[in-house]
C-alpha angles and dihedrals in degrees: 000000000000109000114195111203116235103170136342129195120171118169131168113233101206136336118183136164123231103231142169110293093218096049121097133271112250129199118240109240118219115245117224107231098193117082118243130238134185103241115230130234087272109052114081119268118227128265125279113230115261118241086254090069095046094054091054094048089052090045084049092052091042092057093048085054136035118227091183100082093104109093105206093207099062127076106222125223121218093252085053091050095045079053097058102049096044089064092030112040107096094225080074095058097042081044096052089042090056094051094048081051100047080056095052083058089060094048088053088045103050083046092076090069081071131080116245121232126185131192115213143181142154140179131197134147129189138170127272137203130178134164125190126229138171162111145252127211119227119192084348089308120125112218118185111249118207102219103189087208105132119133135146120189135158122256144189135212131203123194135187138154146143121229125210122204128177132167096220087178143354109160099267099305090130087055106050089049095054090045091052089044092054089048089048086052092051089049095052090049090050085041088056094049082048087059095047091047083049097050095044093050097046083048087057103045088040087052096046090039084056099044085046090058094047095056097045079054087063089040082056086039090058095040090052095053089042085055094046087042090063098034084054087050090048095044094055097045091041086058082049094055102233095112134048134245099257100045075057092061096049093063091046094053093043082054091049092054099051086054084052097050088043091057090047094052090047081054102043087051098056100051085057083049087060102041080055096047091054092039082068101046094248119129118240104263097054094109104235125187130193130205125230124274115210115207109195084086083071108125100238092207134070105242094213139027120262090263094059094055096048092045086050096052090050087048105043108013104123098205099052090042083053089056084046088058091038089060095042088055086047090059095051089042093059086041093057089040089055089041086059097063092062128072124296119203109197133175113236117188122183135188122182148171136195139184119190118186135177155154127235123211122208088013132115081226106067099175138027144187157190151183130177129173123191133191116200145172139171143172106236127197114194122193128165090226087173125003098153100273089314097142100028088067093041092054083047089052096041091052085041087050093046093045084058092047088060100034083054088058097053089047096052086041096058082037085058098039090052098044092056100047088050105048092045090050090049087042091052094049095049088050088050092050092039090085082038089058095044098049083050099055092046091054089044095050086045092049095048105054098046090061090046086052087051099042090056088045095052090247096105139059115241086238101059082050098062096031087058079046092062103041099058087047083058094044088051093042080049083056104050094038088047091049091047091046080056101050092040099050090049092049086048089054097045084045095051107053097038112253092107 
């Protein structure tokens, strides 16, 4: 029978899962049908986006979230900063959406305890046309027989059904993927805590990076004033003829220096303003001002021995509990994969209906049709029993994965173990040079101004002035940067072993 198509039409009503009514809702992606190939050299590259759409992207992403949460008449603590980052940095935000997706995982794995049903219909007609010939065959001779049978008609089709499916065993694959689910949302949660411990911490470091520098612009400021204080003295005593010129240009490049130095630590000063600006999601020209820290609240001992610290950070550490539950998903993965290999019985139900019409041309009969309804069910079992080394190399991926998984713990534990042990023992040597520092500044400051008080008086050399200048500028840049080593190191340790 030849069949000519017309016109065909075919639509699903309706497919849908059973899930757990707790999981997640996910959202369908879209499958590329096209295959994809890597262009060569010679094929021409896609475009690059003008800057107009890059204009509107940007306007897109600054709608979805709001800049202007700096207000640029408010000096900002560090537990203010630390705020504000936490609910504006965008790592928060990656961090948060792969945790909601690692949850939605869990939710498509716990569905394959369910069974599936799926709705489906479909509707198409066309256009037929046969025509009968033959022959018979009298005392083993064929004689041509003219059959007058040749008709052509439309004719419709209407389709519907529902489908059961439901994975009765599989040896514990369903299991094992749920299990490793669960441990890779663990590990995004973990993950997440190991975000906000980040953040705060770079917050920290950028906010005692940026006081540091402040106070080394007073320690400049100071310097500039003592240089123009004995520029001023030699001056004087120069118009007065009792020193020479070049003594005379020794005090003014001493006083250039200090302005130098000045304009260095503005600078350096503005460039920390900024890491911490962009620590805390703002854009540079928010505005943003910080209140002083004053580090003489530091706590000048260490709470708790060396061990303690080490043992904590095994115990608490996010991140390295998040390669621990990255491990443990590893191990069901290659469990589910194995699983996979091995038989899977499974209960399929079906239900259809179908309609058939259509109209005959030529025929006594100008119009047929039929309906016929089954109800069917079976017990599957399903093996691969051969798929090319498939599994084989699935099962091989799945071990190799595992044993990265492990190999990444022990890397983050002896990472742990080191960085503790490094920031303590930098933490316990700032503490031991803080009383150092500040005996030095005092005896700078002391020395200083005694050889100030003789030089006016004609008692001292120029040169043992400045060298006593800078000197002191050194002793109070000693200071600040002792008393940031210490807060940084603290803030590292506390960092380290997870209790930031």
């Amino acid at each position: 029978m030849k069949q000519y198509l017309r016109f065909s039409l075919s639509f699903t009503v309706v497919t849908f899962l059973l899930v757990h009514p707790m999981s997640m809702t996910t959202a369908m992606a879209r499958t590329p049908t096209d295959s994809v190939s890597i262009p060569s050299s010679k094929d021409k590259q896609s475009p690059i986006p003008s800057s107009a759409e890059m204009s509107r992207q940007m306007e897109l992403m600054a709608k979805l979230h709001d800049y202007s949460f700096v207000d640029p008449k408010k000096s900002y603590t560090l537990p203010e900063l630390v705020d504000l980052a936490q609910r504006h940095n965008p790592l928060t935000r990656i961090s948060w959406e792969m945790a909601v997706q690692a949850a939605a995982s869990t939710g498509m794995s716990e569905a394959q305890f369910y069974p599936t049903l799926t709705v489906e219909s479909s509707y198409g007609g066309g256009y037929w046309s046969q025509k009968l010939t033959g022959a018979q065959s009298q005392s083993g001779i064929v004689v041509p027989v003219t059959l007058n049978d040749q008709a052509s008609g439309d004719y419709s089709n209407l389709s519907a059904g529902v489908n059961l499916r439901y994975t009765l065993f599989d040896f514990g694959q369903r299991i094992a993927s749920t299990k490793a689910a669960k441990r890779t949302q663990n590990a995004a949660n973990l993950s997440f805590n190991a975000t906000h411990q980040q953040i705060t911490f770079q917050v920290t470091q950028a906010y005692y990076t940026l006081e540091t520098d402040r106070r080394l612009i007073e320690t400049a400021e100071v310097s500039a004033k003592s240089a123009e204080d004995v520029l001023g003295s030699t001056q004087a005593r120069y118009d007065q003829g009792l020193l020479t010129e070049p003594t005379l240009l020794q005090a003014k490049q001493a006083k250039a220096q200090a302005a130098f130095d000045l304009v260095n630590a503005r600078s350096n000063w503005e460039v920390a303003r900024l890491n911490l600006i962009q620590v805390i999601g703002a854009e540079p020209e928010c505005g943003l001002k910080v209140a002083p820290y004053d580090f003489s609240r530091l706590d000048s001992r260490l709470q708790a021995p060396l061990d303690q610290f080490v043992q904590t950070s095994l115990k608490q550490k996010p991140d390295l509990l998040a390669k621990v539950a990255q491990a443990q998903a590893a191990e069901q993965s290659l469990k589910a994969t194995k699983a996979g290999t091995l038989p899977q019985f499974s209960l399929k139900g079906v239900q259809s209906y179908q309609n058939f019409n259509t109209t005959i041309n030529g025929g006594a009969i100008q119009n047929v049709g039929l309906s016929f309804q089954n109800y069917a069910g079976s017990v599957n079992v399903e093996w691969p029993f051969f798929d090319g080394g498939l599994n084989r190399n699935k099962v091989k991926q799945a071990y190799s994965s595992w044993r990265e998984a492990n190999e990444a713990v022990l890397l983050a534990r002896d990472e742990a173990v080191t960085t503790v042990w490094r920031s303590y023992t930098t933490a316990k040597a700032s503490l031991q040079r803080k009383q150092s520092a500040d005996e030095l500044l005092k005896a700078s400051q002391a020395s200083y101004d005694a050889l100030m008080a003789n030089f006016n008086l004609g008692r001292t050399q120029i040169q043992d002035v400045l060298t006593a200048r800078t000197s002191l500028a050194q002793a109070m840049a000693t200071k600040a940067e002792c008393d940031q080593s210490i807060a940084s190191s603290l803030a590292t340790l506390a960092y380290s072993s997870g209790q930031l």
